[in-house]
SEKEVEX-257471 format. One record per residue: residue number from 1; residue in one letter; x, y negated, z negated of N, C-alpha, C in turn. Coordinates in steps of 0.2 Angstrom, whole numbers, padded with zeros to 4 digits. Atoms other than C-alpha are relative to their C-alpha. Last residue first. Example, Ala and Ser with C-alpha at 12.3 -4.5 7.8 and 13.67 -1.06 7.14 Angstrom:
# residues 2
(site 2,"S",(-0004,0006,0001),(0068,0005,-0036),(-0004,-0005,-0003));
(site 1,"A",(0004,0006,0000),(0062,0022,-0039),(0004,-0006,0000));
//
This chain:
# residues 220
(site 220,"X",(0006,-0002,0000),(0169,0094,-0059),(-0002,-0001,0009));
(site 219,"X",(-0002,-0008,-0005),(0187,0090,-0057),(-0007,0005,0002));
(site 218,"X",(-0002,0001,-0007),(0183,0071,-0061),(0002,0007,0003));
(site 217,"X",(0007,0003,-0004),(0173,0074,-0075),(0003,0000,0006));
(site 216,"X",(0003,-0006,-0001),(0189,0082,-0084),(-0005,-0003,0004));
(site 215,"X",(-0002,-0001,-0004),(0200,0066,-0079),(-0004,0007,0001));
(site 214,"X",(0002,-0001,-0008),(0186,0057,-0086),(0006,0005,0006));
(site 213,"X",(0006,-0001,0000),(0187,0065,-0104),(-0002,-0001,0006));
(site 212,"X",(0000,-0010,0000),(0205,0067,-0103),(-0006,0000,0002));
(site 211,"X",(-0002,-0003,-0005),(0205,0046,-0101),(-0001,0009,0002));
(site 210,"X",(0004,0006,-0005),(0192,0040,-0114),(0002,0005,0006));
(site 209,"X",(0006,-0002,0001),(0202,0051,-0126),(-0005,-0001,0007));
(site 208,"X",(-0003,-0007,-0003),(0218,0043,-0122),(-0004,0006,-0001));
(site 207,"X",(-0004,0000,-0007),(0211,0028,-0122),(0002,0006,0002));
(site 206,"X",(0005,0003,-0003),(0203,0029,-0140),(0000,0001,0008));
(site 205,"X",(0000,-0006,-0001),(0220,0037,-0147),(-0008,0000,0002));
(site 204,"X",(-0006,-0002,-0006),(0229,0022,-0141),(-0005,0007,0000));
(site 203,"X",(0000,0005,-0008),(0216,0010,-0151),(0003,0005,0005));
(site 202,"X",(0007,-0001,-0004),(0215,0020,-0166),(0001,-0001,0007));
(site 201,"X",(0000,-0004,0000),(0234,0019,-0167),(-0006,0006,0003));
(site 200,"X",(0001,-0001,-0007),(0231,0001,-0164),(0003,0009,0002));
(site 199,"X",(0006,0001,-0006),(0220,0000,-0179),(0005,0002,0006));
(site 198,"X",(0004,-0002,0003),(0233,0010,-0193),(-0008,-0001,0008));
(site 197,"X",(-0001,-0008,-0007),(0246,0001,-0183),(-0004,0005,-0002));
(site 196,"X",(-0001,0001,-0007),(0239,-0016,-0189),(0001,0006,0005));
(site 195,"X",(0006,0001,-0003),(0233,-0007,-0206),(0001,-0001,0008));
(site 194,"X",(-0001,-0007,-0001),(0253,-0005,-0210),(-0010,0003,0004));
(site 193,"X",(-0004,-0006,-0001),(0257,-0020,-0207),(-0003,0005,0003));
(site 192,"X",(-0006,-0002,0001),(0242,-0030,-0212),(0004,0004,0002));
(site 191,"X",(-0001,-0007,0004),(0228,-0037,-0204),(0008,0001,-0004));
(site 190,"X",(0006,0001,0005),(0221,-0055,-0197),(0002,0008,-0006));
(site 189,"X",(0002,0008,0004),(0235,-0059,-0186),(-0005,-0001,-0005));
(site 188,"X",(-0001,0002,0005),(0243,-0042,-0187),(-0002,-0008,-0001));
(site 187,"X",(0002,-0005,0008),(0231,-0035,-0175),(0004,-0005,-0007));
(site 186,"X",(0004,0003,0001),(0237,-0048,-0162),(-0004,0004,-0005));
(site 185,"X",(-0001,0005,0003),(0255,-0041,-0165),(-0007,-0006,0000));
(site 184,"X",(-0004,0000,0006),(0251,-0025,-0162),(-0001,-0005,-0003));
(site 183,"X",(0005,-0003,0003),(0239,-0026,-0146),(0000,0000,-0008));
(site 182,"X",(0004,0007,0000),(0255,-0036,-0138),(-0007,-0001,-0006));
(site 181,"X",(-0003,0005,0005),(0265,-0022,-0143),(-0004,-0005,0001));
(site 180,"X",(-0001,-0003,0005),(0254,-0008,-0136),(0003,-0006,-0004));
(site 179,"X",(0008,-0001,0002),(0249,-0018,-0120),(0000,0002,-0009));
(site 178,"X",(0001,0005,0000),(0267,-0021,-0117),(-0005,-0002,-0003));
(site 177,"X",(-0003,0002,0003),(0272,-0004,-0115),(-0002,-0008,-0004));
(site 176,"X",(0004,-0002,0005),(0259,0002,-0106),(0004,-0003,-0007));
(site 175,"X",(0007,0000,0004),(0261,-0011,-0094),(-0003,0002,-0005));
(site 174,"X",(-0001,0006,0003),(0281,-0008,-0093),(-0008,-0004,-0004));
(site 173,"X",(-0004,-0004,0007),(0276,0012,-0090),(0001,-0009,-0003));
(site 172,"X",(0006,-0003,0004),(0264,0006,-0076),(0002,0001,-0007));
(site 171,"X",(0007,0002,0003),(0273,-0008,-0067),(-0003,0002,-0004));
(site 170,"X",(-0003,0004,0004),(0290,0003,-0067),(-0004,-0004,-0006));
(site 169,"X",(-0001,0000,0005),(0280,0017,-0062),(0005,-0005,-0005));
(site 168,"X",(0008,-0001,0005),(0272,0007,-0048),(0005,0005,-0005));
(site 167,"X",(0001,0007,0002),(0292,-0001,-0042),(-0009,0002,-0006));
(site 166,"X",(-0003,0003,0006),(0298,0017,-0041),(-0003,-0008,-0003));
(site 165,"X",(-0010,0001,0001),(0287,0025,-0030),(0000,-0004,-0007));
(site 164,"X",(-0006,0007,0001),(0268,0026,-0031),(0007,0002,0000));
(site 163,"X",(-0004,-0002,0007),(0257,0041,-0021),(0006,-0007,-0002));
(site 162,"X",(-0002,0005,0002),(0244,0039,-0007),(0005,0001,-0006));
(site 161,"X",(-0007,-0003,0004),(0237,0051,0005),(0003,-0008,-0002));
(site 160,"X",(-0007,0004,0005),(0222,0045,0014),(0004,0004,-0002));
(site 159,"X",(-0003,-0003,0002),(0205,0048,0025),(0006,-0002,-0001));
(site 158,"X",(0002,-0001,0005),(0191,0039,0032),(0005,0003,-0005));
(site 157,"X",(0000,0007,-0001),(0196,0039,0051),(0000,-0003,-0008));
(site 156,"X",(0006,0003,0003),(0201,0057,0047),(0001,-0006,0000));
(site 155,"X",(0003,-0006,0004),(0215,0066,0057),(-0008,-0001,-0004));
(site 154,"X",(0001,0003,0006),(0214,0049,0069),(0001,0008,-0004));
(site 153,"X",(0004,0003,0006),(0214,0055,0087),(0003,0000,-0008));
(site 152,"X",(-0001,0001,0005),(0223,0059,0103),(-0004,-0003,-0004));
(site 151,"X",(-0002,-0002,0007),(0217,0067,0116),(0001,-0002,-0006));
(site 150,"X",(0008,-0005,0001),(0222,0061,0131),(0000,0004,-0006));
(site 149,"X",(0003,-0005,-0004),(0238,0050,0127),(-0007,0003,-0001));
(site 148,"X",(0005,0001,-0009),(0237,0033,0124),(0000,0008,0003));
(site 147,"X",(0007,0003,0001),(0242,0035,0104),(-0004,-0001,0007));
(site 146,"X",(0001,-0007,-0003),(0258,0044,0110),(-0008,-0001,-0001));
(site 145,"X",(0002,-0002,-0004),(0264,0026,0112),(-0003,0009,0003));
(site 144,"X",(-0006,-0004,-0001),(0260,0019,0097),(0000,0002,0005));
(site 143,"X",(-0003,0005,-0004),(0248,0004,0095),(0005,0005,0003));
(site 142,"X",(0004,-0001,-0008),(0234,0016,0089),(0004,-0004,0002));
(site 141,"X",(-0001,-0006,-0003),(0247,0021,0073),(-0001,-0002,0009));
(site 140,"X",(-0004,-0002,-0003),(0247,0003,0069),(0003,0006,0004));
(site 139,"X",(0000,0004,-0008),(0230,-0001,0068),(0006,0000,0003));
(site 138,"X",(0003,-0005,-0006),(0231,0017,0057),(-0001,-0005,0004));
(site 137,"X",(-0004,-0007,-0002),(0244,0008,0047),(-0004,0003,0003));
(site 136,"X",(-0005,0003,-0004),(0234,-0008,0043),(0005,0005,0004));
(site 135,"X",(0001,0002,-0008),(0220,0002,0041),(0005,-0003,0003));
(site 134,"X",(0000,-0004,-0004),(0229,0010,0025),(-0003,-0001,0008));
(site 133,"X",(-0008,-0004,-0001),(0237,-0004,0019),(-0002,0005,0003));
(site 132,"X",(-0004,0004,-0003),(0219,-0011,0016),(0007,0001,0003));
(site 131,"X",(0004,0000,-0007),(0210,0004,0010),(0005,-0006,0003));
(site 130,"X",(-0004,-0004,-0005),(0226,0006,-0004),(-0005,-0002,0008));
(site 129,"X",(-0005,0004,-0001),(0213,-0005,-0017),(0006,0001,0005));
(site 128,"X",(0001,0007,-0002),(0196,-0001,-0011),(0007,-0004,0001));
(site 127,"X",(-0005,0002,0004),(0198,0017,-0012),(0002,-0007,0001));
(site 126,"X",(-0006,-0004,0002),(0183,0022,-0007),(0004,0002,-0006));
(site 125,"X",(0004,-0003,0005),(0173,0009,-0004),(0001,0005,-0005));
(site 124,"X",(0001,0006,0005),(0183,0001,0008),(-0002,0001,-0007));
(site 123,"X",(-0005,0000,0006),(0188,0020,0012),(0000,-0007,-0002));
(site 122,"X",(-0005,0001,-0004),(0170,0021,0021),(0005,-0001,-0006));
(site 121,"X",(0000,0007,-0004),(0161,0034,0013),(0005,-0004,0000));
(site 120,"X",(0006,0001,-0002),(0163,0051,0010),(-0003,-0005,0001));
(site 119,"X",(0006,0002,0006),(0180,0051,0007),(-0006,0000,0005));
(site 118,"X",(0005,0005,-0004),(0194,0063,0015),(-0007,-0003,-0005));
(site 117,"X",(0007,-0001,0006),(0209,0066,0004),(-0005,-0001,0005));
(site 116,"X",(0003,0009,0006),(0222,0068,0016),(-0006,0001,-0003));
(site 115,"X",(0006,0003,0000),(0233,0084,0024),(-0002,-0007,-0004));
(site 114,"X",(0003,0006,-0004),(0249,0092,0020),(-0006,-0002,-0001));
(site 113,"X",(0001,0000,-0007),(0251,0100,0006),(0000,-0004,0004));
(site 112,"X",(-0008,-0003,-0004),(0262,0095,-0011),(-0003,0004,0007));
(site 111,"X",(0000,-0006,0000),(0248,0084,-0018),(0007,0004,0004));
(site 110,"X",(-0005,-0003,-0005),(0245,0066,-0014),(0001,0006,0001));
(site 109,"X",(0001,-0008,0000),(0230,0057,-0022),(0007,0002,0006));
(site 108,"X",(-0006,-0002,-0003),(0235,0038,-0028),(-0003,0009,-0001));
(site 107,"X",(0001,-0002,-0007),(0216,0031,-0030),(0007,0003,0003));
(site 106,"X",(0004,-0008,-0002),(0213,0037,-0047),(-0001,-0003,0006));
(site 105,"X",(-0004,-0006,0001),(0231,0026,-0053),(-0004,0006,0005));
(site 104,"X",(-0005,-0002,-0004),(0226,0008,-0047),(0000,0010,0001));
(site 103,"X",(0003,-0001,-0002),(0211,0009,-0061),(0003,0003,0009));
(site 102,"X",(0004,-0006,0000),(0221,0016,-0073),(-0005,0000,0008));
(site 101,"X",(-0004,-0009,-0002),(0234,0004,-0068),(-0003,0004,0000));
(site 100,"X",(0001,0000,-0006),(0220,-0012,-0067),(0005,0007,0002));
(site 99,"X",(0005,-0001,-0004),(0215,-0008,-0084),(0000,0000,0007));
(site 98,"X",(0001,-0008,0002),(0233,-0006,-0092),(-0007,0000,0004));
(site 97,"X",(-0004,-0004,-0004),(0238,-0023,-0082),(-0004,0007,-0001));
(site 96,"X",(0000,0001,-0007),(0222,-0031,-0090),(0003,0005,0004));
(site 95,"X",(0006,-0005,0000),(0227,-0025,-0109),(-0003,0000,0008));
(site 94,"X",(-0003,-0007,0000),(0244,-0034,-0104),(-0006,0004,-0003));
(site 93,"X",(-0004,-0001,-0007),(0234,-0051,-0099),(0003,0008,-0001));
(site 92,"X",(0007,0001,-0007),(0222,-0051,-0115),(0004,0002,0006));
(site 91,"X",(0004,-0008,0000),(0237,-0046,-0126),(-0005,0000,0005));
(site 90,"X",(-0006,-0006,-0002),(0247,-0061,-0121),(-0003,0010,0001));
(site 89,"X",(0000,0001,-0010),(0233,-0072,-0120),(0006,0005,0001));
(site 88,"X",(0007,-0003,-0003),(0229,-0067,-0139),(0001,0002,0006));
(site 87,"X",(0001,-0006,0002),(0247,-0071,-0143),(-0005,0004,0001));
(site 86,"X",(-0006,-0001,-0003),(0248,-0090,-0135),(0001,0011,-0001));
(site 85,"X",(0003,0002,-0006),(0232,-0095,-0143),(0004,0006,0004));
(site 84,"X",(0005,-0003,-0001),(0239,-0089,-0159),(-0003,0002,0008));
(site 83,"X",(0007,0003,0002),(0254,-0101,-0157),(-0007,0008,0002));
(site 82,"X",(0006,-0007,0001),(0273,-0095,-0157),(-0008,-0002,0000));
(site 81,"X",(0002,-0002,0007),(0287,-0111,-0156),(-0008,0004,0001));
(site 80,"X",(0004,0005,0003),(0292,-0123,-0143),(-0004,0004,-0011));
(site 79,"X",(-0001,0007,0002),(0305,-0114,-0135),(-0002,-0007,-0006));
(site 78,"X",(-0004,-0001,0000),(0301,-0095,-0137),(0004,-0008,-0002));
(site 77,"X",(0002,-0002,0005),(0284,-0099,-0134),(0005,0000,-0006));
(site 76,"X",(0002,0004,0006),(0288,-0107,-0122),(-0002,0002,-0005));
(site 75,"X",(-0007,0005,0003),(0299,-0095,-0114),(-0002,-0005,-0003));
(site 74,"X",(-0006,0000,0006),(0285,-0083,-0118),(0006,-0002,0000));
(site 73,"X",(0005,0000,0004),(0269,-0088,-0109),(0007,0000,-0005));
(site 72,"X",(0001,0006,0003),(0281,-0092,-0094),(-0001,0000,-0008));
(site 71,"X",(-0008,0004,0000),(0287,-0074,-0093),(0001,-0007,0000));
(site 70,"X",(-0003,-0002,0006),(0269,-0069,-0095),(0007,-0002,-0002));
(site 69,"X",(0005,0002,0005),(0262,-0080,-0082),(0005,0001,-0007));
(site 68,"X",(-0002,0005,0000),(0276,-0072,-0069),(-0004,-0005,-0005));
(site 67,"X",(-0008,-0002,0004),(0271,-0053,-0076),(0003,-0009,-0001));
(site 66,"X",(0001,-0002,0006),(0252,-0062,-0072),(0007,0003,-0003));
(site 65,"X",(0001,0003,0003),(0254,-0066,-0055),(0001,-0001,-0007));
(site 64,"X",(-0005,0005,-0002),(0262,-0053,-0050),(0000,-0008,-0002));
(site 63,"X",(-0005,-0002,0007),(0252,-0040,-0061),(0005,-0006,0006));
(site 62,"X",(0001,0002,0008),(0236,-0050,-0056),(0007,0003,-0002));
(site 61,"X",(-0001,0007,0002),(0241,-0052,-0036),(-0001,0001,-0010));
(site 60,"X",(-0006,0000,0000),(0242,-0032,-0034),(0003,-0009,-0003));
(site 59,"X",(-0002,-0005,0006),(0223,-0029,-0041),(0009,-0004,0001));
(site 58,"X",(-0002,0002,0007),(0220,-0044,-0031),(0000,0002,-0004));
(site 57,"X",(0003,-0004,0003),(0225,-0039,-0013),(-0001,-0001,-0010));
(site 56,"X",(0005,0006,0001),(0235,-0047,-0001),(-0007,0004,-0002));
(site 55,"X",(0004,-0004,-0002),(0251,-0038,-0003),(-0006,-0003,-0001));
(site 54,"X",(0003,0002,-0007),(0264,-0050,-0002),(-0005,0006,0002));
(site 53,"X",(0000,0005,0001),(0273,-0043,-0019),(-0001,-0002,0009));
(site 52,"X",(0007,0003,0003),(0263,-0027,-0022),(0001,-0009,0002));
(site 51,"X",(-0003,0001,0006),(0277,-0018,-0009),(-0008,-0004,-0004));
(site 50,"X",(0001,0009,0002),(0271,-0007,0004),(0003,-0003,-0008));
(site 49,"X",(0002,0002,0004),(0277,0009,0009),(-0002,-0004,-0001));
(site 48,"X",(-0003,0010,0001),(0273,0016,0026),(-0001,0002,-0009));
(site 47,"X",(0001,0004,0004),(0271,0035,0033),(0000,-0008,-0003));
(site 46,"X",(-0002,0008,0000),(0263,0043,0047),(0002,-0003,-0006));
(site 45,"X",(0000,0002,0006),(0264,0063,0052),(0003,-0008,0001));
(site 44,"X",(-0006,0005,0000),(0260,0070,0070),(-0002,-0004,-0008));
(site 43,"X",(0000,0004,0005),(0253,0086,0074),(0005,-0007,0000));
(site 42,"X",(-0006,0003,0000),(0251,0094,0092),(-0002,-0004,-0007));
(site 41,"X",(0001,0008,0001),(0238,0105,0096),(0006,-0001,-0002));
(site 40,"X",(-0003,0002,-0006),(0241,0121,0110),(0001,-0009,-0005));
(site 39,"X",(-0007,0002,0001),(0240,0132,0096),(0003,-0002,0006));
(site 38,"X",(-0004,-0009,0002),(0221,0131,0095),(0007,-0003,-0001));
(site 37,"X",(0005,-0006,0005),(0216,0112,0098),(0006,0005,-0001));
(site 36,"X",(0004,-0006,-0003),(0222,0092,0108),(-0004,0008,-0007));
(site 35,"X",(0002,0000,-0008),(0232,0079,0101),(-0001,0009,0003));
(site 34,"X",(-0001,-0007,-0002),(0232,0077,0080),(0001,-0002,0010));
(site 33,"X",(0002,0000,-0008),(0236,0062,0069),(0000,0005,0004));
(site 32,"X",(0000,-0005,-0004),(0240,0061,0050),(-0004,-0001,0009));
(site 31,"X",(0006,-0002,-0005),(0239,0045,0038),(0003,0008,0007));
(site 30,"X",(-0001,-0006,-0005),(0251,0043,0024),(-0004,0001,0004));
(site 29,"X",(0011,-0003,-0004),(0251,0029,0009),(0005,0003,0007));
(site 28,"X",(-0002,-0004,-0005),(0268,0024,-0003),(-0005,0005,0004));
(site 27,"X",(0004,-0003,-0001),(0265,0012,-0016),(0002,0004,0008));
(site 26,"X",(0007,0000,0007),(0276,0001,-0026),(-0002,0006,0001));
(site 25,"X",(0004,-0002,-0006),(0294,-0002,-0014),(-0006,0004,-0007));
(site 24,"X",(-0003,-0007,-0005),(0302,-0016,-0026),(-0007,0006,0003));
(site 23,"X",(-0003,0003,-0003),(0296,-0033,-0029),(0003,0007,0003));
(site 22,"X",(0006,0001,-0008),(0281,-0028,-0038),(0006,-0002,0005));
(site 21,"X",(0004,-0008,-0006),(0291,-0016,-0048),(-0004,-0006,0004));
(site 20,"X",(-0005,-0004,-0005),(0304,-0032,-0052),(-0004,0006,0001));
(site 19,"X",(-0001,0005,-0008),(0288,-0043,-0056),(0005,0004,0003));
(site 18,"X",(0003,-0001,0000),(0284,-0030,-0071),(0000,-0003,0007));
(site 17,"X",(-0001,-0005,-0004),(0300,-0030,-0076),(-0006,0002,0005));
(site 16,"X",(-0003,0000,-0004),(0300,-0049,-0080),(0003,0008,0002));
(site 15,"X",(0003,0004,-0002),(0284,-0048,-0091),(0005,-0001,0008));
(site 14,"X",(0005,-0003,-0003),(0290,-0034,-0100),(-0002,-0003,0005));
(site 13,"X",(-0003,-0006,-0001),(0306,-0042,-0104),(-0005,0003,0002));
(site 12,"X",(-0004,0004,-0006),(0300,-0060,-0107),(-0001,0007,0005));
(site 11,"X",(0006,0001,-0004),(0286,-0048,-0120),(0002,-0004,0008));
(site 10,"X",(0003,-0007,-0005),(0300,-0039,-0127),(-0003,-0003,0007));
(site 9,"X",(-0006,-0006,-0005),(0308,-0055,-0130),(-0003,0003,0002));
(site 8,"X",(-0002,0006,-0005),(0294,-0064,-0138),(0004,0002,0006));
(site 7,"X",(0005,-0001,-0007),(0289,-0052,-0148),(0001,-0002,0003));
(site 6,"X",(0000,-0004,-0002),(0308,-0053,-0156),(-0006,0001,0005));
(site 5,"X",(-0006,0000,-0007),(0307,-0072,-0157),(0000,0009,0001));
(site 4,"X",(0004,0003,-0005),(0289,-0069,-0167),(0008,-0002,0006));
(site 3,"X",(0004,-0005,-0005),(0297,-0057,-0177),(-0002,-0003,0004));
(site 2,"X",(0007,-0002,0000),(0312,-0069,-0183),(-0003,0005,0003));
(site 1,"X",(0005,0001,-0005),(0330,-0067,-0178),(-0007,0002,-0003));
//
C-alpha cells in the first residue's frame, strides 16, 4: 500500500468519525430556576443535550458538513488517484475543525458546583455558539408547569452551564488528529521527511503555546 492510499485512509476515517460525534449526543447545556427567598426558596435544575447533526448553527454545520466533504475528498482520491489540490483542501478543512473546536471549547464552562457562568452581555454575544440551545431550553422551562407559579424566575436570564459529551470529544480528538496528518503530508509537498515534521512539530508547539498563553489571560 502506498502513502498516498495510507493518507487517504486515515483521512476517510477521520472524516467519518467526525460525522459519528455529530450524530451522537455533542454538547450538554443547564439552566437553573428559583421560586421565592430565605429558606422558603425552591431550586429547580434543567438539563438538555443537543446533537451538532440538526443544530442550526454554523460552527456545528462545518464539521458535518466538512467530515462529509472530507469522506468524499478521499474516496476519490482514493479512486481516481491523489492530486495536490485535493491535499491542501484536506488540511485547509482539518485546520478549520481545530479552529472552530478551540473556539467551541471556551464557551463549555461547567465546574463540579451548582450554578451558571453569568455573562455580562447578552449570551448572543456571549457565547454565540451554545446561546441558541440555551434559549431554546429556557422557552422551554417557561412552558412548564411550575413556570406559572408566583414567583418564579430564570436564575440568570444571561446565564449558562455547558460541557461536551461523547460525540464533542470524538469531534475534538479526531480534528486534532487529522489536522496533524493532513498538516504532515502538505509539508511534505515541498519538504523532506524529516524537515516535514521538523516544520509541523513547529506548528504543534506554536498552538500549544498560543493556547497556555490565553488560557493564562483568561484567569486574569
Amino acid at each position: 500500500m502506498t502513502a498516498d492510499r495510507r493518507f487517504w485512509i486515515v483521512c476517510a476515517l477521520g472524516g467519518t468519525l467526525v460525522l459519528v460525534g455529530c450524530l451522537l449526543p455533542t454538547i450538554q447545556i443547564a439552566q437553573e430556576a428559583i421560586i421565592g427567598a430565605g429558606d422558603a426558596q425552591q431550586g429547580f435544575d434543567y438539563e438538555r443535550t443537543f446533537r451538532f447533526a440538526g443544530y442550526r448553527q454554523p460552527g456545528a454545520l462545518l464539521f458535518l458538513v466538512g467530515g462529509a466533504a472530507l469522506v468524499l475528498m478521499s474516496a476519490g482520491a482514493l479512486l481516481r488517484g491523489s492530486h495536490t489540490v485535493l491535499i491542501l483542501a484536506a488540511a485547509g478543512l482539518s485546520i478549520a475543525f481545530v479552529v472552530e473546536a478551540v473556539r467551541i471549547s471556551d464557551e463549555l464552562q461547567w465546574g463540579d458546583d451548582a450554578g451558571l457562568y453569568a455573562c455580562d452581555v447578552p449570551l448572543e454575544r456571549c457565547v454565540p455558539f451554545i446561546a441558541r440551545a440555551t434559549r431554546d431550553l429556557q422557552d422551554e422551562i417557561r412552558r412548564k408547569p411550575e413556570a406559572r407559579r408566583p414567583g418564579f424566575e430564570l436564575l440568570a436570564e444571561d446565564g449558562y452551564r455547558a460541557r461536551g459529551k461523547a460525540g464533542w470529544s470524538l469531534i475534538l480528538w479526531s480534528s486534532v488528529l487529522l489536522a496533524c496528518v493532513t498538516a504532515y503530508r502538505a509539508f511534505l509537498l515541498v519538504l523532506r521527511p524529516r524537515w516535514a515534521a521538523v516544520a509541523l512539530g513547529v506548528c504543534v508547539f506554536l498552538v500549544l503555546t498560543f493556547l497556555f498563553l490565553r488560557a493564562l489571560s483568561g484567569l486574569e
